[in-house]
C-alpha positions in Angstrom: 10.4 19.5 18.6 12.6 16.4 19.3 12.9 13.7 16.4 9.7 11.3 16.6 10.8 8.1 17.7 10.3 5.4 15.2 10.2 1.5 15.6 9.9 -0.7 12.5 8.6 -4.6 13.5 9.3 -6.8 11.1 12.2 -5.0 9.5 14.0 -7.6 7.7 11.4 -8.2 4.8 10.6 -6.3 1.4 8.7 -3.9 3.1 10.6 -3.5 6.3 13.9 -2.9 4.6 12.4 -0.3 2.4 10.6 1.6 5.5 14.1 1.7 6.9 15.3 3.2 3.4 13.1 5.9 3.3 12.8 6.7 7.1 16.7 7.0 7.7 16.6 10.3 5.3 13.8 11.3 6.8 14.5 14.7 8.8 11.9 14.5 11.3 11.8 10.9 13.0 14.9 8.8 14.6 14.7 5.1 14.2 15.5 3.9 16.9 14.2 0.1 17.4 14.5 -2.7 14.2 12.5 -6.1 15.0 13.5 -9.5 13.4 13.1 -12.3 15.0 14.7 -14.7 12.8 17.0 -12.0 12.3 18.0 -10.9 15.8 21.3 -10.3 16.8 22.6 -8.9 13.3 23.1 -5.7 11.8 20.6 -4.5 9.4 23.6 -4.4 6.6 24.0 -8.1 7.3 20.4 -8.4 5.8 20.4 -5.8 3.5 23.9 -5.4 2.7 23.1 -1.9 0.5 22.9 -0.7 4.4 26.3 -0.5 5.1 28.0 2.4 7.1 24.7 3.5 8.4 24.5 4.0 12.3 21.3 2.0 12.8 20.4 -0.5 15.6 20.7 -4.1 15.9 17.8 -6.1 14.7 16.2 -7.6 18.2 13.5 -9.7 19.0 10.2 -8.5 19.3 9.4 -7.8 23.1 5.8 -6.3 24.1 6.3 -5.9 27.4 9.2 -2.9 26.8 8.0 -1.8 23.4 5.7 1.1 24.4 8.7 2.7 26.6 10.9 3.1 23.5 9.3 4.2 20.9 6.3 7.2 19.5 5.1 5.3 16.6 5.1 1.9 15.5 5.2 0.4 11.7 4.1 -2.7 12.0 5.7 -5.0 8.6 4.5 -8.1 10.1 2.5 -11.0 8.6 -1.3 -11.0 8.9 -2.6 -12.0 12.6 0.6 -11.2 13.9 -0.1 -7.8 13.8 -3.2 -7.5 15.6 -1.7 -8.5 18.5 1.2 -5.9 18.7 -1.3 -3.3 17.3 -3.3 -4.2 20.7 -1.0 -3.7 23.3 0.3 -0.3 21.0 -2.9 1.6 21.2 -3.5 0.4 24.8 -0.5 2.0 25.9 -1.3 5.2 23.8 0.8 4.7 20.7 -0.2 4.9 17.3 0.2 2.5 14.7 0.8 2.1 10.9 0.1 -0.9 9.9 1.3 -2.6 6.6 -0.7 -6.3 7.4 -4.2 -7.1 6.4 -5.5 -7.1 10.0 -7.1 -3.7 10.2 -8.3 -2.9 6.8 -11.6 -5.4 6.8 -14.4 -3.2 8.7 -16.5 -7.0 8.9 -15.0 -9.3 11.6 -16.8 -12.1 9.9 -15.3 -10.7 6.7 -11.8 -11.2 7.5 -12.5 -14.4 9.2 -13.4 -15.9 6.1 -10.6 -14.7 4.1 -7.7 -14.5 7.1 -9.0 -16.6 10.1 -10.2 -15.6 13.0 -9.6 -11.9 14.3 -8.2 -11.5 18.2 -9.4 -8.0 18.6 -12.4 -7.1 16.5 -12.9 -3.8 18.6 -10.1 -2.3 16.7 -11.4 -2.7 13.4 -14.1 -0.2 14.0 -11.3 2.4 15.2 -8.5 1.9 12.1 -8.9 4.4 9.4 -8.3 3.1 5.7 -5.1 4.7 5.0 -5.2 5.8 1.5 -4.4 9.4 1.8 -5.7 10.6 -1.7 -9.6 9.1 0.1 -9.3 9.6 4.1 -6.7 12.0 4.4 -9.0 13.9 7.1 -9.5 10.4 9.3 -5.7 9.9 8.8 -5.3 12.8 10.6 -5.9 12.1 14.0 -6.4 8.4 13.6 -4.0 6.3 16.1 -4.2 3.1 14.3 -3.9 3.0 10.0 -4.6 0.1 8.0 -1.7 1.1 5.4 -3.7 -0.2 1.6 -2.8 -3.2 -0.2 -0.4 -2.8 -2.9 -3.2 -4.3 -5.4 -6.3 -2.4 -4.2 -4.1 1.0 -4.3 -3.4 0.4 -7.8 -7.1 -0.1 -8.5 -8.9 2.6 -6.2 -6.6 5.0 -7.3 -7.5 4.4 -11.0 -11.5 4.0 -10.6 -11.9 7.4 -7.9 -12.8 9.9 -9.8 -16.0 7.7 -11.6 -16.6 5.9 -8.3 -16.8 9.1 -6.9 -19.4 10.4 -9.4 -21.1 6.9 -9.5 -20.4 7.4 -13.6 -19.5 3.3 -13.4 -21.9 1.0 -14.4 -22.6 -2.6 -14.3 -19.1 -4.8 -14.2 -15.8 -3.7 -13.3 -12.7 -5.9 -14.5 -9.4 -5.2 -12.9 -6.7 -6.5 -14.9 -3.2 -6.5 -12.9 0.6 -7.6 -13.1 2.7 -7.6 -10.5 6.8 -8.0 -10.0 7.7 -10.6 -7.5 8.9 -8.9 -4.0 4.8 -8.5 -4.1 4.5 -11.8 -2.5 7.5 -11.3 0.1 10.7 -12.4 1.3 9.9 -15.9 2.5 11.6 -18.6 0.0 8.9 -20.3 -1.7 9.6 -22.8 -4.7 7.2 -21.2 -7.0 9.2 -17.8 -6.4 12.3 -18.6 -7.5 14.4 -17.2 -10.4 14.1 -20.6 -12.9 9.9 -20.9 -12.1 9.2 -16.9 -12.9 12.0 -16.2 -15.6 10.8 -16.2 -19.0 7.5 -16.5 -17.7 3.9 -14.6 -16.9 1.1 -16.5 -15.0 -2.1 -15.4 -13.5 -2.9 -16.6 -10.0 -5.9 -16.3 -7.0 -8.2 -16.1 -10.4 -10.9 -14.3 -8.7 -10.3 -15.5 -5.1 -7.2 -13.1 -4.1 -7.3 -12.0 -1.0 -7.2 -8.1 -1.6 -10.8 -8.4 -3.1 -12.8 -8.0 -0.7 -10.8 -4.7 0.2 -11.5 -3.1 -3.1 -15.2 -4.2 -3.0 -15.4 -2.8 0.6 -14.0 0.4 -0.7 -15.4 0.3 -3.7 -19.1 -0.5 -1.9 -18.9 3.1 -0.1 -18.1 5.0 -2.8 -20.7 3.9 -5.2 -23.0 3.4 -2.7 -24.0 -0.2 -3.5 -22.3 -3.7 -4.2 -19.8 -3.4 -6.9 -19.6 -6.1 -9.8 -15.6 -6.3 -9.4 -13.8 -9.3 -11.2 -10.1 -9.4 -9.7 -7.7 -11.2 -11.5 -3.9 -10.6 -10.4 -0.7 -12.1 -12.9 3.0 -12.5 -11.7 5.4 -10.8 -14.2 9.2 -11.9 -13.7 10.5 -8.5 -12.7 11.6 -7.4 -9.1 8.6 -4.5 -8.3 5.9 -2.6 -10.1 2.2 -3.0 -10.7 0.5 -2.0 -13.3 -3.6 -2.2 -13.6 -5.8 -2.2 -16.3 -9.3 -1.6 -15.2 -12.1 -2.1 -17.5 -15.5 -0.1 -17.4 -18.8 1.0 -18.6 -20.0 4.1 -18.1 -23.3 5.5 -17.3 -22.8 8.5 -19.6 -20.7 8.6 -23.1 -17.4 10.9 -22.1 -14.8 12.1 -24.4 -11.2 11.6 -23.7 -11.1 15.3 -22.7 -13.5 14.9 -20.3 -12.3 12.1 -18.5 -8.9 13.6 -18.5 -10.4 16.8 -16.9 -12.1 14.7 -14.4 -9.1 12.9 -13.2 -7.2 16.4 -13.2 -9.7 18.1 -11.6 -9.8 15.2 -9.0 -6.3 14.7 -8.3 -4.5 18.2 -8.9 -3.7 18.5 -5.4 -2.5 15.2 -4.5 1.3 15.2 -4.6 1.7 11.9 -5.5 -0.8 11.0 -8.6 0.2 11.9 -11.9 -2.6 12.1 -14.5 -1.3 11.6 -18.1 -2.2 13.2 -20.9 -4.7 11.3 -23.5 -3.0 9.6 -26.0 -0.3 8.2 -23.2 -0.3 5.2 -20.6 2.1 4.6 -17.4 4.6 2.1 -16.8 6.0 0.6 -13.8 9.3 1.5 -15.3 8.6 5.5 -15.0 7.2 4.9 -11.4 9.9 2.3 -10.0 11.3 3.3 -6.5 9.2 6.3 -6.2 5.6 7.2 -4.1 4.0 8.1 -7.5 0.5 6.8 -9.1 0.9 7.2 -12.6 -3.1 6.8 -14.2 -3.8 6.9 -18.2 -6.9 5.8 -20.2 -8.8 5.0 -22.8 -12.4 6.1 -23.8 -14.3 4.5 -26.4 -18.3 5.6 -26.5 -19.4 4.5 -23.4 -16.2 2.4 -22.5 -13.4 2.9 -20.8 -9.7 1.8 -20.2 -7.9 2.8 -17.0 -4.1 2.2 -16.4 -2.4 2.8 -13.6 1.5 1.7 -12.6 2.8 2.2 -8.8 5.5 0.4 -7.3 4.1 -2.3 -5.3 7.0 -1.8 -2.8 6.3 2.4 -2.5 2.9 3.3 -3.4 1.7 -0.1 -2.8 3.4 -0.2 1.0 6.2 1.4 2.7 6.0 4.8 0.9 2.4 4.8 1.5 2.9 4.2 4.9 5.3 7.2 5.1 3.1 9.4 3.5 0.7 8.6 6.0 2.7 9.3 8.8 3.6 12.8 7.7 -0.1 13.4 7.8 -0.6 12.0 11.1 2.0 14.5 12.3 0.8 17.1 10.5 3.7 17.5 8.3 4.0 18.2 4.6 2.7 15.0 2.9 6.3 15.0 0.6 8.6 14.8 3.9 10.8 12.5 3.1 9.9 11.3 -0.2 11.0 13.3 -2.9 13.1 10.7 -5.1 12.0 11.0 -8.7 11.4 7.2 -10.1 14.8 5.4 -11.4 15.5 4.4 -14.4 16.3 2.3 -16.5 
C-alpha cells in the first residue's frame, strides 16, 4: 500500500518535534503537513535545528477547511481545548485522530469541566478510546479518535496493572513522581528557566494536578470502585524522564518472587515494558529517548514499593502515540521504534 499520510498540528513544541523525530524513520507513513502557527513560514530545522538536511515541509498555519483533503491521520500536539475543535471537524470528515491533549481522555463532561473548562463537543468523549496500548489495545484497534495517556498517569498505571488488575490493592495508594522539565512544555515561563530549576527539586499541584482525575478514572475501572489515590508530582532539573514511586498495601502478603512473577506473567508480551529483576529499580537514565517502561519493586509483608521510569517525552507522549498508530493500522506495535535508550 502507498505511504499513510501523516499531519502533525502543533509541530513546533516538545512533543511535536519528537513525533516528527520518530515518524521521519518511520517506513510506513509520509509526513506530509507540519502546523505552527507562531511558527509558520519556517523550516522545521529553523525550530529544531538538529533537523537539518531533512526534506520535510514548511511549518504552516493551521487551516480546517483544507486539512481533511491532505492528510490520512492526524496527531494532534496542541494545547488543551484547542484540540477538540480540530479533532471535530477530523472525524466528521472521516479521519482518525491521535491525540496528545487532555481533551478526550476525561469520559465525564462535567469532569473535565471542572478541571479544563468547558468541553465544545462532549459527544466525542464517549467515542475516544484511552490509548494505553498495554490496557485497550483491542479498542485501539479500530478506534478513530485516541486520547494518547498523560505522561504522569502512564508512569503510574503502568506500575499499579498487574495488582489493579487482581484487585490485590488495598486502602490508599501514594504515587510519588519526579519529572524533567520539557514535561511542562515549550512555552517560556519564569519558573522554568535554567537559574529557578538548577540545583533545585520542588514538588508542585500537591494533590490538585490535573492528571489525577485520569488515574482515578482508570484506576476506578480496574478495581472496580473509587480508588484512595494521593498524587503528588516534583520538578527535577533534568531535560526528560519520570520516574514514579507508588506506595501500596496489599490485600494478601506476597513475596518478592511472587510479585515479580505477576508482573512477568502480565507484561511478557508487551514489547515495550521491562520488568526488572527483584533486588533492582529503573531509572530515567536507562529509559531516556526510548518507548520503554522500566517497573521494579519492593515487598515488605503486606507492603509494597513500585518504581517505574519512562521518558515523559516517549512513553509519556509521542512514542506512545506512535505505538498507537501502528496498532490502528494493524502494524507491528515496534514499527518505528526500535532505538535502545541513550546513554549517558
Amino acid at each position: 500500500m502507498d505511504s499513510l499520510k501523516i499531519g502533525v498540528i502543533g509541530a513546533s513544541g516538545y512533543t511535536g518535534g519528537e513525533l516528527v523525530r520518530l515518524l521521519i524513520n518511520h517506513p510506513k507513513v509520509e509526513i506530509v503537513l507540519l502546523s505552527a502557527d507562531r511558527q509558520k513560514g519556517k523550516f522545521i530545522e529553523e525550530v529544531f535545528p538538529g533537523f537539518r538536511g531533512l526534506r520535510l515541509p514548511k511549518l504552516e498555519p493551521l487551516d480546517l477547511s483544507s486539512l481533511s483533503q491532505r492528510v490520512d491521520l492526524c496527531f494532534l500536539a496542541l494545547p488543551h481545548k484547542t484540540s477538540m475543535e480540530v479533532a471535530k471537524v477530523l472525524i466528521q470528515d472521516g479521519k482518525r485522530v491521535i491525540d496528545l491533549s487532555a481533551d478526550f481522555r476525561l469520559k465525564d463532561a462535567r469532569l473535565y469541566e471542572r478541571w479544563y473548562g468547558v468541553h465544545s463537543c462532549p459527544e466525542l468523549l464517549k467515542e475516544s478510546v484511552y490509548g494505553l496500548p498495554e490496557l485497550y489495545r483491542s479498542k485501539i484497534r479500530t478506534a478513530r479518535l485516541v486520547a494518547n495517556p498523560g505522561c504522569y498517569p502512564t508512569s503510574v498505571l503502568l506500575g499499579l496493572l498487574p495488582l489493579a488488575e487482581k484487585r490485590l490493592i488495598e486502602g490508599r495508594i501514594i504515587a510519588d513522581s519526579k519529572s524533567g522539565v520539557s514535561g511542562a512544555g515549550r512555552s517560556l515561563r519564569e519558573d522554568l528557566m535554567f537559574t529557578e530549576v538548577a540545583e533545585s527539586f520542588r514538588a508542585y499541584q500537591v494533590l490538585e494536578h490535573r492528571h489525577l482525575p485520569e488515574m482515578e478514572q482508570e484506576l476506578e475501572n480496574l478495581l472496580g470502585e473509587k480508588p484512595q489515590l494521593d498524587f503528588v508530582p516534583h520538578l527535577l532539573p533534568i531535560n526528560r524522564g519520570i520516574l514514579s514511586t507508588l506506595y501500596v498495601n496489599l490485600k494478601v502478603r506476597m513475596s518478592e518472587k511472587d510479585l515479580y512473577e505477576l508482573y512477568l506473567e502480565r507484561f511478557s508480551e508487551e514489547p515495550f515494558v521491562r520488568v526488572l529483576e527483584p533486588g533492582s529499580f529503573p531509572s530515567t537514565s536507562q529509559v531516556r529517548g526510548s518507548n520503554f517502561c522500566d517497573i521494579g519493586f519492593k515487598v515488605k509483608e503486606k507492603r509494597a514499593v513500585i518504581i517505574t521510569a519512562i521518558d515523559n517525552l516517549i512513553k509519556g507522549a509521542s512514542g506512545q502515540a506512535v505505538q498507537n498508530l501502528n496498532i490502528m493500522m494493524g502494524w507491528p506495535e515496534t514499527t518505528g521504534l526500535t532505538s535502545l535508550p541513550l546513554f549517558p
